[in-house]
C-alpha atoms as an extended CHARMM CRD file, in Angstrom:
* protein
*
       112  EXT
         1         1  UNK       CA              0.1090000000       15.4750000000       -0.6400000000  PROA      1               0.0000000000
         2         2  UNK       CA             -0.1020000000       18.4680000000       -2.3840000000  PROA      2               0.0000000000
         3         3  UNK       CA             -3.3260000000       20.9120000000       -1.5210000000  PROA      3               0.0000000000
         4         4  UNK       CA             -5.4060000000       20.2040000000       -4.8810000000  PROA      4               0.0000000000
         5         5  UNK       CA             -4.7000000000       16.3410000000       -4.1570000000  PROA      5               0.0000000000
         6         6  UNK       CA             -6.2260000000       16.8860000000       -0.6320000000  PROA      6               0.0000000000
         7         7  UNK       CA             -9.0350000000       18.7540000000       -2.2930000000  PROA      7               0.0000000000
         8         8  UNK       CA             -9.4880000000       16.0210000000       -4.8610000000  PROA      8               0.0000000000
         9         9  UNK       CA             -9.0190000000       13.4780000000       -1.8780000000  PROA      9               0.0000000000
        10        10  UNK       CA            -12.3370000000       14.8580000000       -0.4970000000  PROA      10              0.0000000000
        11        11  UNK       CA            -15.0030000000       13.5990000000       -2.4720000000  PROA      11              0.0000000000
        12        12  UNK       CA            -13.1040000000       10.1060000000       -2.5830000000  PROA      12              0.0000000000
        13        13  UNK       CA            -13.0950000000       10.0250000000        2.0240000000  PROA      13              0.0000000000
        14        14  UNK       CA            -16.8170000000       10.8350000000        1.5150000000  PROA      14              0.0000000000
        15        15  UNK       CA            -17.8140000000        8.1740000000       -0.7680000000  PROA      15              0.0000000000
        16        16  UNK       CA            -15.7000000000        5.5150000000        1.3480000000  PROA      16              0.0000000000
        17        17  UNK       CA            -17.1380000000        7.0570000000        4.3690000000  PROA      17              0.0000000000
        18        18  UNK       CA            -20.5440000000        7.4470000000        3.4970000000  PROA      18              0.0000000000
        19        19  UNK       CA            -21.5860000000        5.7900000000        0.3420000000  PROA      19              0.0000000000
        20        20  UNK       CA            -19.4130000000        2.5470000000        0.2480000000  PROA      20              0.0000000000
        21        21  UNK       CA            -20.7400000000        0.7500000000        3.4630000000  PROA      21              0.0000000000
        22        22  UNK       CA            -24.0720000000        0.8280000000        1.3690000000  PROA      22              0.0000000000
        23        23  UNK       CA            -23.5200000000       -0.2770000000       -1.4710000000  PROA      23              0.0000000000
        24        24  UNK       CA            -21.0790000000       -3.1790000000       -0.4850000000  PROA      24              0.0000000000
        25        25  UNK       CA            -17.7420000000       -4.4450000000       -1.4300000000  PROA      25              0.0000000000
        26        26  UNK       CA            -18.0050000000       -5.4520000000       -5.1480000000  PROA      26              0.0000000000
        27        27  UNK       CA            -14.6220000000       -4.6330000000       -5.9680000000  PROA      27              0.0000000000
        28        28  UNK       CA            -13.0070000000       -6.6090000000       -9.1500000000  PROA      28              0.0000000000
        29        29  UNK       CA             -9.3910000000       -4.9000000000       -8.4280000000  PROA      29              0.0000000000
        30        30  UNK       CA             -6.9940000000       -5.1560000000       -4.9820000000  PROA      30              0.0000000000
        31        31  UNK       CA             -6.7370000000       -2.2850000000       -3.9180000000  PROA      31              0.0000000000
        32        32  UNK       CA            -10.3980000000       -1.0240000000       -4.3460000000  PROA      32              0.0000000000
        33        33  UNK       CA            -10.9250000000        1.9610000000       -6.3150000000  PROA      33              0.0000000000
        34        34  UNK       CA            -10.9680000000        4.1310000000       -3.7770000000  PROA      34              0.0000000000
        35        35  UNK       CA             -8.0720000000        3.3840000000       -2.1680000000  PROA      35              0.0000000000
        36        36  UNK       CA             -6.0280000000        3.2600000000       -5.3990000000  PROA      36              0.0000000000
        37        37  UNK       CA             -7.3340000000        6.9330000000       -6.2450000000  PROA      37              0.0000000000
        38        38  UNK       CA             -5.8810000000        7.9030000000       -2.5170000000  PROA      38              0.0000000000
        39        39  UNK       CA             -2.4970000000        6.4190000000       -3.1910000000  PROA      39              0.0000000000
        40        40  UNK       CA             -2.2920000000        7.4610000000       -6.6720000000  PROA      40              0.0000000000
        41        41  UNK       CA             -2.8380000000       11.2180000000       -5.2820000000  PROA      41              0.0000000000
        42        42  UNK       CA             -0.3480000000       10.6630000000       -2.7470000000  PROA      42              0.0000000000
        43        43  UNK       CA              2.3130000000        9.3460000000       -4.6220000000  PROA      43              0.0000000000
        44        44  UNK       CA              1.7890000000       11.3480000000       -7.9580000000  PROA      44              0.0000000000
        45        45  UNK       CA              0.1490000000       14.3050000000       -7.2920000000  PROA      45              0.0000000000
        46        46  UNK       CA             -3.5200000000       16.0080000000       -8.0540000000  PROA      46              0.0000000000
        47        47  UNK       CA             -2.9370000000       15.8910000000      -11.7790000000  PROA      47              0.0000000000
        48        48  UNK       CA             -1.5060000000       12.6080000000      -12.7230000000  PROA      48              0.0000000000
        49        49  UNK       CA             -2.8430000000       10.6070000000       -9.6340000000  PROA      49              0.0000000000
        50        50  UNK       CA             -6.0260000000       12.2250000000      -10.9730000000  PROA      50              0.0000000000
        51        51  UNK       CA             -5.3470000000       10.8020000000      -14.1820000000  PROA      51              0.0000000000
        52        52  UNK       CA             -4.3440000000        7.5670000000      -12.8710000000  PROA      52              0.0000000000
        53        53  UNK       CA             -7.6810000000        7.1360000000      -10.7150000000  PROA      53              0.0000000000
        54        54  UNK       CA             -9.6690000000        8.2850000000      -13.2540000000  PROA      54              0.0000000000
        55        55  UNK       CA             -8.0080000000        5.7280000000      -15.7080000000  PROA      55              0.0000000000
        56        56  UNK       CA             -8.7320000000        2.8430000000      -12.6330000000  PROA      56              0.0000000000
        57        57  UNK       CA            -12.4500000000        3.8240000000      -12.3060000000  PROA      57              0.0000000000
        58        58  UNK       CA            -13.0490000000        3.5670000000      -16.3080000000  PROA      58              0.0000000000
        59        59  UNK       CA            -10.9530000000        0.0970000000      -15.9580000000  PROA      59              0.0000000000
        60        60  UNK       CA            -13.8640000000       -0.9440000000      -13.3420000000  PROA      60              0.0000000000
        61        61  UNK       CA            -16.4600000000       -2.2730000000      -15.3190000000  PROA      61              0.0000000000
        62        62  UNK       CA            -18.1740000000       -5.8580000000      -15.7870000000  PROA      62              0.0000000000
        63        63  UNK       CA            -16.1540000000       -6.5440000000      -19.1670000000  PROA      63              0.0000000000
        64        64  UNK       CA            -12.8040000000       -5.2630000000      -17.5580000000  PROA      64              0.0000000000
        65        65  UNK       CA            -10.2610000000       -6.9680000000      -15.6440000000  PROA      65              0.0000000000
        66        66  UNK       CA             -9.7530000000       -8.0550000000      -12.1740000000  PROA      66              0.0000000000
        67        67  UNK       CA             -6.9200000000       -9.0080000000       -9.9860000000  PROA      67              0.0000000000
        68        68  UNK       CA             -4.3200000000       -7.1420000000       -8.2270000000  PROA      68              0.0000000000
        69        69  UNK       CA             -3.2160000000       -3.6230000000       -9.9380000000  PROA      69              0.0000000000
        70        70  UNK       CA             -0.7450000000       -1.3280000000       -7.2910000000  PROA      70              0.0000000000
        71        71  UNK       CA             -0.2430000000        1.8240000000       -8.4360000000  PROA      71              0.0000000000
        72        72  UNK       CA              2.4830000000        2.3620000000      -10.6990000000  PROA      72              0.0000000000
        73        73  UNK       CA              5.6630000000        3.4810000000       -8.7970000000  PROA      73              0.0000000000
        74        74  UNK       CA              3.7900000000        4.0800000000       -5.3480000000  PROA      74              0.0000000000
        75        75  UNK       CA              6.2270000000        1.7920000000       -3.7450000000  PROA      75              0.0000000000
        76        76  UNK       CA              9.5820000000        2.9020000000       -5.0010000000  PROA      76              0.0000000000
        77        77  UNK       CA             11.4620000000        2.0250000000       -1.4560000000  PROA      77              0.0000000000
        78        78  UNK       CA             13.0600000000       -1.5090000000       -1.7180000000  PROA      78              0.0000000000
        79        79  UNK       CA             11.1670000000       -2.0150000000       -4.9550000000  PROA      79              0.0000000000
        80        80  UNK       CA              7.9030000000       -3.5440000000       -2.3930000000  PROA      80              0.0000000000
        81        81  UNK       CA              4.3720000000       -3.1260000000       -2.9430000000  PROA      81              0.0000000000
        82        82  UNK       CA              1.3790000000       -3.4400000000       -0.6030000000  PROA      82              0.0000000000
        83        83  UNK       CA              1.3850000000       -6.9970000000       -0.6420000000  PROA      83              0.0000000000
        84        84  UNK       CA              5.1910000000       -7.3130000000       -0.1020000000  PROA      84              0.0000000000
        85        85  UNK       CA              6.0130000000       -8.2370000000        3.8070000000  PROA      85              0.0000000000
        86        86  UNK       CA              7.4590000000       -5.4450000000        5.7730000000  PROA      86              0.0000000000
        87        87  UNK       CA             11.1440000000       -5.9040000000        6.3650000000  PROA      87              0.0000000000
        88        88  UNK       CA             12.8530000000       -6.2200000000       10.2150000000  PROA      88              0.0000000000
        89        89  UNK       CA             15.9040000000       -4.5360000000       10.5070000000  PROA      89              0.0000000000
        90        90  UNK       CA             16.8660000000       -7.4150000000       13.3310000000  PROA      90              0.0000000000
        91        91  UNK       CA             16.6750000000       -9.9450000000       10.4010000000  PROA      91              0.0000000000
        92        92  UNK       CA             19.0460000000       -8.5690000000        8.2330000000  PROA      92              0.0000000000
        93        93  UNK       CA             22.5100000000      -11.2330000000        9.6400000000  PROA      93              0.0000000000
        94        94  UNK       CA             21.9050000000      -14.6250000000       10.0950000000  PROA      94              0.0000000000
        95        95  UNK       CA             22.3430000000      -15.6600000000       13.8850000000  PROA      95              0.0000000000
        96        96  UNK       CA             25.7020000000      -17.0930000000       15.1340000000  PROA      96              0.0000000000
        97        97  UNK       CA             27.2700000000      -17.5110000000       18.3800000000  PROA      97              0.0000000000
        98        98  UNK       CA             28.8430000000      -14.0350000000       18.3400000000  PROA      98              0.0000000000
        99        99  UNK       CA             25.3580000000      -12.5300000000       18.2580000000  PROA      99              0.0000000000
       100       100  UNK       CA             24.3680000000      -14.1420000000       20.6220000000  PROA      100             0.0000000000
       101       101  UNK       CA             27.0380000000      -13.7350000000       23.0100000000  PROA      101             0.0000000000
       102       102  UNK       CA             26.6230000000       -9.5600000000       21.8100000000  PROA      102             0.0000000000
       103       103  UNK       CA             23.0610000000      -10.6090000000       22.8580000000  PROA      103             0.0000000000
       104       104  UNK       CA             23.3860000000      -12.4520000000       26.3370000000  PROA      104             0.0000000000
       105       105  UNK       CA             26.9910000000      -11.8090000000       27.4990000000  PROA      105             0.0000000000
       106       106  UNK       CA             28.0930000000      -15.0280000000       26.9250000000  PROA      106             0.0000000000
       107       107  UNK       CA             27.9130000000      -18.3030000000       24.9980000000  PROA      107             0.0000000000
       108       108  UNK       CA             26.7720000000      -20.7740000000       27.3970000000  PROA      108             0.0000000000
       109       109  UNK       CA             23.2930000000      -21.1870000000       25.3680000000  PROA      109             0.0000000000
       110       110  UNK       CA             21.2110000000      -19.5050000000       28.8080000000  PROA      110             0.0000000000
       111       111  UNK       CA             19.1010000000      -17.7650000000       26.4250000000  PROA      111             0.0000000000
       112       112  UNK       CA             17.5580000000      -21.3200000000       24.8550000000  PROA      112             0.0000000000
């Protein structure tokens, strides 16, 4: 994050740390606000995460919409967002008996 995103960052920590336990979770949008202003900084930048918060917050509003909204290209790895589930390497090949025996040392089945 660059140093004016950290600065900008500031106010946004504050409110979730202070404000937001009082006034409740109201939010219309997943992620909340406030944590869609810290990604957008992260991932853009102080002047177009800015821009893309800012955008968010005016989007937040009773005759607005609702729903899930990521931040646009946040997630570039693997094309996955915060919803997608996390990928295990160990997954990857489809078990078969020469796995296994790389596994165990040998075929017998002693690891079922």
């Amino acid at each position: 994050m660059t140093p004016l995103a950290r600065l900008l960052a500031l106010p946004i920590r504050a409110y979730r740390l202070i404000l937001s336990p009082w006034l409740g979770w109201h939010c219309r949008y997943q992620p909340t606000c406030s944590q869609y202003a810290l990604e957008a900084l992260e991932a853009h930048g102080a002047w177009r995460g800015g821009w893309l918060a800012a955008r968010r917050i005016a989007r937040c509003n009773p005759w607005g919409g609702c729903g899930y909204d990521p931040v646009p290209g946040a997630y570039k790895q693997c094309d996955q967002n915060a919803l997608s589930p996390t990928g295990d390497t160990c997954d990857r090949d489809a078990p078969n008996e020469t796995s296994m025996e790389k596994r165990n040392g040998d075929s017998r089945g002693a690891h079922l």
